[in-house]
DSSP file (Angstrom, degrees, kcal/mol; ACC not computed):
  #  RESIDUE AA STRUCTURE BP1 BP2  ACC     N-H-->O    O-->H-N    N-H-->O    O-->H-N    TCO  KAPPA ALPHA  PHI   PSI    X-CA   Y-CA   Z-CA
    1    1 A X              0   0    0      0, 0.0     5,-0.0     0, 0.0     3,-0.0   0.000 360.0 360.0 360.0 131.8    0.0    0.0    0.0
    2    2 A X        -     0   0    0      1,-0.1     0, 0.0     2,-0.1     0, 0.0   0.208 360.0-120.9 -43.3-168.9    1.1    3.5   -1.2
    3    3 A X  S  > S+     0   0    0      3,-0.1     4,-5.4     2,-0.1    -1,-0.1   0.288 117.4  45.4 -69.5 -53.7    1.9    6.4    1.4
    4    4 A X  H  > S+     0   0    0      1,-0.2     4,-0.8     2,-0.2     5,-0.1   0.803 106.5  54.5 -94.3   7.6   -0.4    8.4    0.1
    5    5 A X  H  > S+     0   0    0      2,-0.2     4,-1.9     3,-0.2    -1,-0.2   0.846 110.2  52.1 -83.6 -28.8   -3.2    5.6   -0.1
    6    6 A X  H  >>S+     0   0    0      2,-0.2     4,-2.9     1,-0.2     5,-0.5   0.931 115.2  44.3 -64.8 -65.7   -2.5    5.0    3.9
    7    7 A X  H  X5S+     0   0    0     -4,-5.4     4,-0.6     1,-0.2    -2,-0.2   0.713 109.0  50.8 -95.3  26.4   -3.0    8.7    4.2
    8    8 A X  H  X5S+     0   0    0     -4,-0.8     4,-2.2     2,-0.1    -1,-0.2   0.892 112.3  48.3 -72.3 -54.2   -6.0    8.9    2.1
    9    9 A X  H  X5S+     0   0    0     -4,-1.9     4,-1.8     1,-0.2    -2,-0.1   0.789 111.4  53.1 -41.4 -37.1   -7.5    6.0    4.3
   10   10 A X  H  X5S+     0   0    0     -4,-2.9     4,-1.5     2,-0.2     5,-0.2   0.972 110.4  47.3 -58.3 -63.2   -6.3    8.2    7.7
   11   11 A X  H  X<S+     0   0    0     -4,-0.6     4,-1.2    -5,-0.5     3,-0.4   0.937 113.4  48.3 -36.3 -65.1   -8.2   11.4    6.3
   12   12 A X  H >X S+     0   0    0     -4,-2.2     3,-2.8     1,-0.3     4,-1.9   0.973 107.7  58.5 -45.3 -84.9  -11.4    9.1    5.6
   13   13 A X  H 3< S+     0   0    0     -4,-1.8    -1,-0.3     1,-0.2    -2,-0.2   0.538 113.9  31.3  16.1 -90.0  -11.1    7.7    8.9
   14   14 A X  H 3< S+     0   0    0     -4,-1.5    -1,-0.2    -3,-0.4    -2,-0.2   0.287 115.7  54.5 -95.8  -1.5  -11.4   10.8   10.9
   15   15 A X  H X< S+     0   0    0     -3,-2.8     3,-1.5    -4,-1.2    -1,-0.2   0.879 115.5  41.4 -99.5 -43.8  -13.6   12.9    8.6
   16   16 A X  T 3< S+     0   0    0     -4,-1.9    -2,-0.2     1,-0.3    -3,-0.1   0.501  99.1  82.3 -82.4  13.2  -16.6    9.6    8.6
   17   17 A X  T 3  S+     0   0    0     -5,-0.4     2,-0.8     1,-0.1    -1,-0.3   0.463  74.4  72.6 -94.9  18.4  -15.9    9.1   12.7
   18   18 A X    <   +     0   0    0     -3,-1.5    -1,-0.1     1,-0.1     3,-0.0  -0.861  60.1 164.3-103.4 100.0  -18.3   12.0   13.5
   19   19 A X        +     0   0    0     -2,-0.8    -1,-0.1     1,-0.2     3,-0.1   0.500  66.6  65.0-103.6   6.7  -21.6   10.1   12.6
   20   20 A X  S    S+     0   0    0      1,-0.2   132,-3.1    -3,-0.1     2,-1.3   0.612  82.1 105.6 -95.2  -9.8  -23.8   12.7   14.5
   21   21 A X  E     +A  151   0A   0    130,-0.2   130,-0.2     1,-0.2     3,-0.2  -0.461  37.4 166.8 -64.6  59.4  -22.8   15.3   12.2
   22   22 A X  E    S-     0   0A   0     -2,-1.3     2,-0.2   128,-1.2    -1,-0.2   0.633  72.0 -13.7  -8.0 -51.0  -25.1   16.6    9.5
   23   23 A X  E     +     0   0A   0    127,-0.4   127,-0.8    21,-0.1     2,-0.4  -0.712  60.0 171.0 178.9 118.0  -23.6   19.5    8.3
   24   24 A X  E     +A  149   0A   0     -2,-0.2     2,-0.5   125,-0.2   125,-0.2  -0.886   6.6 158.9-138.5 117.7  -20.9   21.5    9.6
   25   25 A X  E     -A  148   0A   0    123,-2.4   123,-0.9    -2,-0.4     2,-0.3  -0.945  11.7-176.0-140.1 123.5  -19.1   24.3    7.8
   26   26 A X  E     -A  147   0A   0     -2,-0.5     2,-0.5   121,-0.2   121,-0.3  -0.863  16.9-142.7-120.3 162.1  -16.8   27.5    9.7
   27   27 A X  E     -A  146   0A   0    119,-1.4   119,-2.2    -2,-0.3     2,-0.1  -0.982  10.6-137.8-122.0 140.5  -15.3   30.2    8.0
   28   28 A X  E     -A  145   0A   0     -2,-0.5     2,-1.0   117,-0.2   117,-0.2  -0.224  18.5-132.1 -83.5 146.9  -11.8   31.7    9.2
   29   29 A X    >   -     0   0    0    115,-1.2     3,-3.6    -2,-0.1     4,-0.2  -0.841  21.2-113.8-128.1 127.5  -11.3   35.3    9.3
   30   30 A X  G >  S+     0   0    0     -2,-1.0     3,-1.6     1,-0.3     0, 0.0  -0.225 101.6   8.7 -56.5 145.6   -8.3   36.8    7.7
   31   31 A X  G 3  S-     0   0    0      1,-0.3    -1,-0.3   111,-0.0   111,-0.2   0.502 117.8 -84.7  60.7   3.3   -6.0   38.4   10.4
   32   32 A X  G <  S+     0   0    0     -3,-3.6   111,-1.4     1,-0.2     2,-0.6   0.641 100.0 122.5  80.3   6.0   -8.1   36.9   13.4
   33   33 A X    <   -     0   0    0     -3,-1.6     2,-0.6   109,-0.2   108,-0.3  -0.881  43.3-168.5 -93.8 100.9  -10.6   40.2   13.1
   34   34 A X  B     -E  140   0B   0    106,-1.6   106,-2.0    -2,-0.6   105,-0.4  -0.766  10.7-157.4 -73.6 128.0  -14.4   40.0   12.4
   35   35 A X        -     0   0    0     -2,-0.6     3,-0.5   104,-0.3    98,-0.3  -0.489  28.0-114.6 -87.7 164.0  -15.9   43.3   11.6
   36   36 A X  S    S+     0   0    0      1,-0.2    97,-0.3    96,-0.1    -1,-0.1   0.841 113.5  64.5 -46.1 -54.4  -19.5   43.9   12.0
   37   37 A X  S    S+     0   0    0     95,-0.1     2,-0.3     2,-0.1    -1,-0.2   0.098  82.5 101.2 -70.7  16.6  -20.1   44.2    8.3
   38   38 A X        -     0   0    0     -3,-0.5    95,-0.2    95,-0.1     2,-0.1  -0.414  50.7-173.5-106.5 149.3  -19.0   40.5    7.8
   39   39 A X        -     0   0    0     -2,-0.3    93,-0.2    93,-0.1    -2,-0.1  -0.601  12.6-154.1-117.9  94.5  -21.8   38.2    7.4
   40   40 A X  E     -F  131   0C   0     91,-1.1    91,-0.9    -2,-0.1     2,-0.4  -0.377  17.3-165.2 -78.3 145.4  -21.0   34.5    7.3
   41   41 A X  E     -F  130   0C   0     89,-0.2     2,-0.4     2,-0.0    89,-0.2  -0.988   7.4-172.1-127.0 141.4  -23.8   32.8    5.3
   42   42 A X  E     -F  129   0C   0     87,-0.7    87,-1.4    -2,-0.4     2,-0.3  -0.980   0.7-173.5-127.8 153.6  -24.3   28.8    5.3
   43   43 A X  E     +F  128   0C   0     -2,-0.4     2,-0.2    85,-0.2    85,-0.2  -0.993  16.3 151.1-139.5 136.1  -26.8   26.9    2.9
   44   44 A X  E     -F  127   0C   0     83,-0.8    83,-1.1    -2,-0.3    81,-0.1  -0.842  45.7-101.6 173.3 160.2  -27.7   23.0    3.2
   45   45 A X  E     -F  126   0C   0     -2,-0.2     2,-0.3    81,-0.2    81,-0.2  -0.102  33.0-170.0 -76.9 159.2  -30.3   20.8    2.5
   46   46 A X  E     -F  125   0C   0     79,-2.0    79,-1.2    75,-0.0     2,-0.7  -0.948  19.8-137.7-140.8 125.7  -32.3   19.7    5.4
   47   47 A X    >   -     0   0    0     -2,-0.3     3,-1.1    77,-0.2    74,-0.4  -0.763  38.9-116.1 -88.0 134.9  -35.0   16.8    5.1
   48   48 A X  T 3  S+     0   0    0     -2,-0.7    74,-0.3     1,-0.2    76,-0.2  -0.504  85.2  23.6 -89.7 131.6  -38.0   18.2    7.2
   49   49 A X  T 3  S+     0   0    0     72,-1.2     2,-0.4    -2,-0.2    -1,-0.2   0.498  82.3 114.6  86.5  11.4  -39.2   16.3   10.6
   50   50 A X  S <  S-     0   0    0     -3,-1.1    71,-0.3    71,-0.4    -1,-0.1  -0.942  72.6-110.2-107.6 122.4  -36.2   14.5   11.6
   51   51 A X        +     0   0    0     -2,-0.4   102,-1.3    67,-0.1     2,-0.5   0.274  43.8 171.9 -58.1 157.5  -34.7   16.0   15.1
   52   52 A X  B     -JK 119 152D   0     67,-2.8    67,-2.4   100,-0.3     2,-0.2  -0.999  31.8-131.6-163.2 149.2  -31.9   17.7   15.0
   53   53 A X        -     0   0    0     98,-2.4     2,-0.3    -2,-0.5    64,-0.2  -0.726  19.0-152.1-110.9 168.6  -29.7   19.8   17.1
   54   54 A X        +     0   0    0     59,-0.3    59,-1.2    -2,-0.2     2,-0.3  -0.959  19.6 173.4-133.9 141.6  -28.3   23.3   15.9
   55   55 A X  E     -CB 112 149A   0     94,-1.7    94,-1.5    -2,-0.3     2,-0.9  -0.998  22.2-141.0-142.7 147.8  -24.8   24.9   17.3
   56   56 A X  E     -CB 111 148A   0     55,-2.9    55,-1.5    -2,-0.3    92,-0.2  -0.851  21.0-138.9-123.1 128.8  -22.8   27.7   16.5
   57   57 A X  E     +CB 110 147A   0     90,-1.9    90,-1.5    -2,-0.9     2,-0.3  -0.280  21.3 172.7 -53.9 137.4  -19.3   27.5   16.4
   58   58 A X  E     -CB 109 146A   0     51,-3.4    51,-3.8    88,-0.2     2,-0.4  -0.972  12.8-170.8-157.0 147.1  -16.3   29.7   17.5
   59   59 A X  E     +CB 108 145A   0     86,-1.6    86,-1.8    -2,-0.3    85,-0.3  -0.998  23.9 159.1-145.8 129.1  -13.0   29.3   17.6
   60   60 A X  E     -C  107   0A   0     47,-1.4    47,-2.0    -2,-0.4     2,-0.3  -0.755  33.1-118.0-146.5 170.0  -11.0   32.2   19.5
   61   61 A X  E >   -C  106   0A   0     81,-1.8     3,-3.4    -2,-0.2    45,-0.2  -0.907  33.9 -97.1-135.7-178.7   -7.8   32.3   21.1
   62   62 A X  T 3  S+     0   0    0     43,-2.2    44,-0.1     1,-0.3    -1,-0.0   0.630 116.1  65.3 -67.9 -29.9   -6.9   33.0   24.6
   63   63 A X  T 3   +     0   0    0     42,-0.1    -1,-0.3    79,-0.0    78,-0.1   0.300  69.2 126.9 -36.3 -14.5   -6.2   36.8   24.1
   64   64 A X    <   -     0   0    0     -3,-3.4    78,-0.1    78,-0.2    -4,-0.0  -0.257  60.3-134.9 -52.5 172.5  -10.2   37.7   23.2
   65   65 A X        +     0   0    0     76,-0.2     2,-0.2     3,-0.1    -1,-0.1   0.539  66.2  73.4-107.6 -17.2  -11.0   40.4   25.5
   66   66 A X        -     0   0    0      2,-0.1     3,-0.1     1,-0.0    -2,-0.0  -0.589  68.5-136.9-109.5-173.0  -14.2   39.4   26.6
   67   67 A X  S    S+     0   0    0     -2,-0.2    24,-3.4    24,-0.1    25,-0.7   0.570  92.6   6.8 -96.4 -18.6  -16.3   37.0   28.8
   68   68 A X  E     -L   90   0E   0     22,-0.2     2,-0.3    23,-0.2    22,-0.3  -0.933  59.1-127.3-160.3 167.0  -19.0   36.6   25.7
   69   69 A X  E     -L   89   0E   0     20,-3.3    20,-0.9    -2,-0.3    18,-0.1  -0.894  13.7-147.9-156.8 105.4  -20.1   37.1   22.2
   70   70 A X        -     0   0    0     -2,-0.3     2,-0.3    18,-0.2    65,-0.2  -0.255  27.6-177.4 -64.4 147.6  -23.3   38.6   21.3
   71   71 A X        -     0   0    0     16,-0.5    16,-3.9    62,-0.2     2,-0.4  -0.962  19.9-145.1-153.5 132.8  -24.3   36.7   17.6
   72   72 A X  E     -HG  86 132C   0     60,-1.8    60,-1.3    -2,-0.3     2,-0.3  -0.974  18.1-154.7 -94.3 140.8  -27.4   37.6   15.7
   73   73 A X  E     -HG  85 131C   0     12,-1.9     2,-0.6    -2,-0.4    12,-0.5  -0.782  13.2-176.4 -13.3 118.3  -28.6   34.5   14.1
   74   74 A X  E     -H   84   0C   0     56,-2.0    56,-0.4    -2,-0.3     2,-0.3  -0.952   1.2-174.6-127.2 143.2  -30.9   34.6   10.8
   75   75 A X  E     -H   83   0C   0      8,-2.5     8,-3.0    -2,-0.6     2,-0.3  -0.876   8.6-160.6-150.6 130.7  -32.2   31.5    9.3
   76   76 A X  E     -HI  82 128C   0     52,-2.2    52,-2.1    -2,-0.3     2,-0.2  -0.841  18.7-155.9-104.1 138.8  -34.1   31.8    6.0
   77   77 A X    >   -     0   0    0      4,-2.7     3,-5.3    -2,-0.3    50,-0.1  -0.643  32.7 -85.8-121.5-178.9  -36.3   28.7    5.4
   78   78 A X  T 3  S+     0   0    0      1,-0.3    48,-0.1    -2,-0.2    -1,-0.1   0.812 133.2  48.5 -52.5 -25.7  -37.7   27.1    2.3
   79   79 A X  T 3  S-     0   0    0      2,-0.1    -1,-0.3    46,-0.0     3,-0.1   0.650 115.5-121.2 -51.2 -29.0  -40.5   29.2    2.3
   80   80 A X    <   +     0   0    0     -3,-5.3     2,-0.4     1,-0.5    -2,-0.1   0.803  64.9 145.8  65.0  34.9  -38.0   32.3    2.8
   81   81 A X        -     0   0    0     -6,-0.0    -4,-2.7     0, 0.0    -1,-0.5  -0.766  42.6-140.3 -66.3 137.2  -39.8   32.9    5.6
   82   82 A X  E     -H   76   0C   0     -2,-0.4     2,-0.4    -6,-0.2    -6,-0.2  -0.933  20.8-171.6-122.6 133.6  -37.1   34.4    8.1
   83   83 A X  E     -H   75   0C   0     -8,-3.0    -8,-2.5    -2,-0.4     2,-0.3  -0.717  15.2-172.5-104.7 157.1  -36.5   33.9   11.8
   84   84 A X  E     +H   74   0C   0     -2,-0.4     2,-0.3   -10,-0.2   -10,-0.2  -0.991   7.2 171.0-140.9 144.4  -33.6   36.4   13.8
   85   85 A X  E     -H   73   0C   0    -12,-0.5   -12,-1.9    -2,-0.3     2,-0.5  -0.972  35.6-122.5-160.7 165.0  -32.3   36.2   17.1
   86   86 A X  E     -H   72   0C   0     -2,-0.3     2,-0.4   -14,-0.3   -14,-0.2  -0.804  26.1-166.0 -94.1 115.0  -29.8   37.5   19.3
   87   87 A X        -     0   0    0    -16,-3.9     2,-0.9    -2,-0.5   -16,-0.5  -0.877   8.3-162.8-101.1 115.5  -27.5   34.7   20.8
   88   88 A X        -     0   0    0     -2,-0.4     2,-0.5   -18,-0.2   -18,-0.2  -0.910  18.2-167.9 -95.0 106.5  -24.9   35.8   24.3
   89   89 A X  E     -L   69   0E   0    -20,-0.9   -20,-3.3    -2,-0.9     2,-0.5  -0.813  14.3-139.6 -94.0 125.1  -22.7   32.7   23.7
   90   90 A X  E     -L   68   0E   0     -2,-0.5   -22,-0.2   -22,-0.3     3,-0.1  -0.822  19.3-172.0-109.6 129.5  -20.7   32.9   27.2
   91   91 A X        +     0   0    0    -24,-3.4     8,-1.9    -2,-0.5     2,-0.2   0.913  54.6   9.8 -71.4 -77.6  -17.2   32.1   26.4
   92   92 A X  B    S-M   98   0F   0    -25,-0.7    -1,-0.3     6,-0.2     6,-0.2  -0.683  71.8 -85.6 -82.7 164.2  -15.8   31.8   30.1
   93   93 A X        -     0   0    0      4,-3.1     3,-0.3    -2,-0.2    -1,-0.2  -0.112  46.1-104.8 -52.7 171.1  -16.1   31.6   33.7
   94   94 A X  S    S+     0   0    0      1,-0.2     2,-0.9     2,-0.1    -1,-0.1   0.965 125.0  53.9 -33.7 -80.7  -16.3   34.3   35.9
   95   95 A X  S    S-     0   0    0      1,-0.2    -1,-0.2    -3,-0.0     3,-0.1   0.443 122.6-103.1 -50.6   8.9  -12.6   33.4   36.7
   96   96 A X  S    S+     0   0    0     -2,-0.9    -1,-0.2    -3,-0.3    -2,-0.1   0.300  74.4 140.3  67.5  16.2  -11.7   33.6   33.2
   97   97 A X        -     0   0    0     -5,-0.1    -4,-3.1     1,-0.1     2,-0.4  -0.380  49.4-123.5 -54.8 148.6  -11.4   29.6   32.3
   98   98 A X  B     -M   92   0F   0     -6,-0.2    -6,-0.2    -3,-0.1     2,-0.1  -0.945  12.8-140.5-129.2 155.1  -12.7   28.9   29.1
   99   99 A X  S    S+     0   0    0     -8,-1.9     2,-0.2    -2,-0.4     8,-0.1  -0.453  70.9  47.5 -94.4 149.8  -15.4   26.6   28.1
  100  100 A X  S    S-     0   0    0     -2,-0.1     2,-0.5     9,-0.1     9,-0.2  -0.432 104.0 -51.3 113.2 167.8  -15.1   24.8   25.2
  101  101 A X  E     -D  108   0A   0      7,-2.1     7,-1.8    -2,-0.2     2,-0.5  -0.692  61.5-173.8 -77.0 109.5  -11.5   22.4   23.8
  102  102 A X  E     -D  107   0A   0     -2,-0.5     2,-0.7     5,-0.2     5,-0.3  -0.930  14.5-175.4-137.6 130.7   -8.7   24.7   24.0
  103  103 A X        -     0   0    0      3,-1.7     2,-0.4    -2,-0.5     3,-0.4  -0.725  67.3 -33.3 -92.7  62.8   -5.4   23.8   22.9
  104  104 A X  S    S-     0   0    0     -2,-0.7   -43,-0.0     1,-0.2    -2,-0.0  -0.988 130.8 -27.1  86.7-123.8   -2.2   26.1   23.3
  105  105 A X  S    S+     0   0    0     -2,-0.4   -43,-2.2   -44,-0.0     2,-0.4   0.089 120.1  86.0 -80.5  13.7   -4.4   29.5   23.1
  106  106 A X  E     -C   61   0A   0     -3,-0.4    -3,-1.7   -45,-0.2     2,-0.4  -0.931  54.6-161.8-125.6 167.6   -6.9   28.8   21.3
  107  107 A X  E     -CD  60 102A   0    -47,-2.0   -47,-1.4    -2,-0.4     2,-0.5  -0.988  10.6-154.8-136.6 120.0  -10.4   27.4   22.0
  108  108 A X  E     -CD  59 101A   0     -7,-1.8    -7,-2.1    -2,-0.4     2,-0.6  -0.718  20.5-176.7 -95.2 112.2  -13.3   25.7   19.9
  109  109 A X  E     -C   58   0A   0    -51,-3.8   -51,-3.4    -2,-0.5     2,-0.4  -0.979  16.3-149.7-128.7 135.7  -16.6   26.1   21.6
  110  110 A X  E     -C   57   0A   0     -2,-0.6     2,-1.1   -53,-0.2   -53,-0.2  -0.882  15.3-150.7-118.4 101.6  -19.7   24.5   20.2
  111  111 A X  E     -C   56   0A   0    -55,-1.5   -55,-2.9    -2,-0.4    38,-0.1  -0.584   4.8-151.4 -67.6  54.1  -22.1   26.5   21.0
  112  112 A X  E     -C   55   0A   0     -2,-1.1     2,-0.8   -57,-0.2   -57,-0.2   0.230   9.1-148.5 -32.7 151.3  -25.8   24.6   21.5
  113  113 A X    >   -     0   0    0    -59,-1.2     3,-2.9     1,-0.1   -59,-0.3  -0.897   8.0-153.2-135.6 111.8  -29.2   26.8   20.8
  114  114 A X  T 3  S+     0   0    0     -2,-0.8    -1,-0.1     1,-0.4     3,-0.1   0.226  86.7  66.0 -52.6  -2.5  -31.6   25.7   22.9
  115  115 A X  T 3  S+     0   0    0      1,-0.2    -1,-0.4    -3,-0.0    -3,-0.0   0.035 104.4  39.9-122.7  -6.6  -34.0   26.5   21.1
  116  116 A X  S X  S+     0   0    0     -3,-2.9     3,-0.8   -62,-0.2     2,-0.3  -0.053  79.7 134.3-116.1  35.4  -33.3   24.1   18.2
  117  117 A X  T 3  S-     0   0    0      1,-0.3   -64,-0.2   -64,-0.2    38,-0.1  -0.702  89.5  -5.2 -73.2 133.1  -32.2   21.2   20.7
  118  118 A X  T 3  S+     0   0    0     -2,-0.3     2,-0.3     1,-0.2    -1,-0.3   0.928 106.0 163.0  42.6  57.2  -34.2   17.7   19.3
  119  119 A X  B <   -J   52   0D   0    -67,-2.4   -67,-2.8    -3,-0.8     2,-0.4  -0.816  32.8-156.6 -98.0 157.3  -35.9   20.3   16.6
  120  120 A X        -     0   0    0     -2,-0.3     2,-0.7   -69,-0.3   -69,-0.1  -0.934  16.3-136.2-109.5 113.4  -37.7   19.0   13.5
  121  121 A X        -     0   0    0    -74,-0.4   -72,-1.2    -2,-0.4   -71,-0.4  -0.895  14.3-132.7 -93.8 141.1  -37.8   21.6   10.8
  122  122 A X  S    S+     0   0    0     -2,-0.7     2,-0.3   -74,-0.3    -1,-0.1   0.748  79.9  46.1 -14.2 -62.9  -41.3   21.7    9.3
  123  123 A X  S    S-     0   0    0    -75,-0.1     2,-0.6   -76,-0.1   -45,-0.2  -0.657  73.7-126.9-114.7 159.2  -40.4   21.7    5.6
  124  124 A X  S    S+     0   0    0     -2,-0.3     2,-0.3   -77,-0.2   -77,-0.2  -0.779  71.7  80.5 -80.6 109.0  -37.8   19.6    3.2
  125  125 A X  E    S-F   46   0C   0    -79,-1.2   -79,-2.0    -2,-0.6     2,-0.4  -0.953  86.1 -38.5-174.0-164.8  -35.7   22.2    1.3
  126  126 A X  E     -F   45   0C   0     -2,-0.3     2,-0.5   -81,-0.2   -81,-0.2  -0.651  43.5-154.2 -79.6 135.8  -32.7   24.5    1.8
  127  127 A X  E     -F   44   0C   0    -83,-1.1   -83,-0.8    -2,-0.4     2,-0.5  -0.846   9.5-158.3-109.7 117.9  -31.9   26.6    5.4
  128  128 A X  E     -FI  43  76C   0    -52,-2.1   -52,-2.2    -2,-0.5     2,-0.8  -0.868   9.3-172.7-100.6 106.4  -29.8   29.6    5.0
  129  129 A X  E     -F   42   0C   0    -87,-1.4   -87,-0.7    -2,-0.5     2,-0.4  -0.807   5.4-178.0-129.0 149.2  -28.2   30.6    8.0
  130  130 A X  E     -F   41   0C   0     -2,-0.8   -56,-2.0   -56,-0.4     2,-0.3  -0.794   8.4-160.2-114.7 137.0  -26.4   33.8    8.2
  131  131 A X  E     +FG  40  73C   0    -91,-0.9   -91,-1.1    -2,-0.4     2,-0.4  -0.853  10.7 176.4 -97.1 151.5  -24.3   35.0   11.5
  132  132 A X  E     - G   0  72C   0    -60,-1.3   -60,-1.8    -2,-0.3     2,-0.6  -0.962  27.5-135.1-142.0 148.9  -23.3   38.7   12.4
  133  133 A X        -     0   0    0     -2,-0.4   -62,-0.2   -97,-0.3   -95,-0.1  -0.921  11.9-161.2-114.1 146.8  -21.6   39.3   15.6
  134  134 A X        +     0   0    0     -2,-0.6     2,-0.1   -64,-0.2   -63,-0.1   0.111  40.0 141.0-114.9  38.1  -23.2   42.6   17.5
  135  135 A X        -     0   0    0    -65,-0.2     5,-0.1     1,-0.1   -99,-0.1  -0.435  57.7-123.1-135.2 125.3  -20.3   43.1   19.8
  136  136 A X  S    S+     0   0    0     -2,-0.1    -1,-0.1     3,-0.0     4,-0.0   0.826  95.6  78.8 -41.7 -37.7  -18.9   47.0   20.8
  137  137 A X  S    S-     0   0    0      4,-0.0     3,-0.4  -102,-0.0     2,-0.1   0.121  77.9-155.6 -77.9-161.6  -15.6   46.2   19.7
  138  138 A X  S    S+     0   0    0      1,-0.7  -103,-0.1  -103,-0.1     2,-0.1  -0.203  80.3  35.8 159.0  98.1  -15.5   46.4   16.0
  139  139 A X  S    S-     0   0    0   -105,-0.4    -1,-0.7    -2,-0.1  -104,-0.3   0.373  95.4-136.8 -83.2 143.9  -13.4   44.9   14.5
  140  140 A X  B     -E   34   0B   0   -106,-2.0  -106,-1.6    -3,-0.4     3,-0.4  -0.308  22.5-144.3 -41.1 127.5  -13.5   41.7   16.9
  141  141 A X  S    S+     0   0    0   -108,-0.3   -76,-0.2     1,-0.2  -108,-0.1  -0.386  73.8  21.1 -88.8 173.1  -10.0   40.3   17.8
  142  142 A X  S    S+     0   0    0   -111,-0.2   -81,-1.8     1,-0.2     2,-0.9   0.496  82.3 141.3  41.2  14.6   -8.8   37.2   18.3
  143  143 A X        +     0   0    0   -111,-1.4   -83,-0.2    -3,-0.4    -1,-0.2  -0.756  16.4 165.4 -34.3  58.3  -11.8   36.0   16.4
  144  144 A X        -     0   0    0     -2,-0.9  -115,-1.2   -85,-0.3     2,-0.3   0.635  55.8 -10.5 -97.0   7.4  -10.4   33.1   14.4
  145  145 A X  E     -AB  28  59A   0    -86,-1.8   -86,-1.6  -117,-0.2     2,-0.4  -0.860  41.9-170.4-178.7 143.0  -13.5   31.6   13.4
  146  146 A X  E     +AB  27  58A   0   -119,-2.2  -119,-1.4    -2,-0.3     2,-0.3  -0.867  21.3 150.8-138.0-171.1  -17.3   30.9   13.2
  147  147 A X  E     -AB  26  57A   0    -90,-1.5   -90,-1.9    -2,-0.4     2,-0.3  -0.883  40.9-100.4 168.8 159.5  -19.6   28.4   11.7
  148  148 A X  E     -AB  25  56A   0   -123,-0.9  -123,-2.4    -2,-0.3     2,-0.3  -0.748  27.6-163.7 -94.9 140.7  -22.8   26.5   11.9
  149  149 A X  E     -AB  24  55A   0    -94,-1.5   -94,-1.7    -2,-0.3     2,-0.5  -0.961   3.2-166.0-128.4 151.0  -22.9   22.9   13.2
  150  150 A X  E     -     0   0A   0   -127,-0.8  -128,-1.2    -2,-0.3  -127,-0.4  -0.752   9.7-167.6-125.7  98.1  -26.1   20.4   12.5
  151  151 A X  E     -A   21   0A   0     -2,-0.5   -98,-2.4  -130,-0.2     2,-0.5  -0.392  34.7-113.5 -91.2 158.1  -26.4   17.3   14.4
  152  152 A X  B    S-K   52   0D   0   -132,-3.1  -100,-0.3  -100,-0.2  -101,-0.1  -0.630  72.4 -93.3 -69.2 133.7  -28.8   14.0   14.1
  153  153 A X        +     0   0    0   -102,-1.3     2,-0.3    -2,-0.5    -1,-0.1  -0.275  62.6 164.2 -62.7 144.6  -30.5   15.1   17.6
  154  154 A X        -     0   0    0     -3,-0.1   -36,-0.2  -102,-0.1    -3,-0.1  -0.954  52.3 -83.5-164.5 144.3  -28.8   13.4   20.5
  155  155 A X        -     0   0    0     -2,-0.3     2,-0.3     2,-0.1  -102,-0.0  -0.463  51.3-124.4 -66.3 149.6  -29.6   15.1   24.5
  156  156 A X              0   0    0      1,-0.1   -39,-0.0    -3,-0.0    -1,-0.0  -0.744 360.0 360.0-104.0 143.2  -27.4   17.8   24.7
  157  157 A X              0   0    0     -2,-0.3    -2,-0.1     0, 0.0    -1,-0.1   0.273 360.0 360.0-109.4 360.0  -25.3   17.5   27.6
């Protein structure tokens, strides 16, 4: 067996061992800044009336300046009916630990919305959902990333 057929096989491996995963896509922000005027959009198919969890991702590094990160949330649905809401995704403790996998400085928190935990959306089609972050500082630092995550519903811990 080849080298690179061993590390095609590796790749495969670790991308199919997340089997709760639907759809998961983040986007990286040049220079570690998110402006305001940024709008991350995701689009993907959803089959209607099977449970599902919703998360958003962020991946920061130990330098952010705050305790939390205000996110507006848009989701456009097959109808193009559109829902918004304002998310405070708590970062740390009080004592300044942070929540979430953190590695050297930086840290991946996936971010449940309680409000889609073990949801069914209605209809079969495409979901747009677009994030904005609504946060004083402008641009955000140490920002290195955000994304939407979709799981086959499982209790959220």
């Amino acid at each position: 067996m080849s080298l690179n057929t061993v590390l095609i096989l590796l790749i495969l491996c670790f991308v199919s061992c997340d089997e709760h995963r639907v759809y998961e896509k983040n986007i990286d922000f040049k220079s570690q800044q998110w402006s305001s005027m940024d709008t991350l959009s995701f689009t993907t198919h959803i089959e209607g009336e099977t449970p599902l969890n919703l998360y958003v991702n962020v991946r920061h590094r130990f330098n952010y300046n705050w305790r939390n990160l205000w996110i507006n949330l848009g989701i456009i649905f097959p109808n193009d009916s559109l829902y918004e809401t304002a998310i405070n995704i708590q970062l740390s403790q009080p004592d300044g630990q942070w929540f979430g996998d953190c590695t050297g400085d930086v840290c991946l928190l996936k971010h449940p919305l309680s409000n889609y935990s073990n949801y069914a959306f209605a209809d079969t089609g495409f979901y747009t959902f677009h994030l904005t972050h609504e946060m004083r500082e402008d641009p955000l630092l140490e920002i290195m990333s955000a994304g939407v995550r979709i799981e086959n519903y499982t209790a959220i811990e």
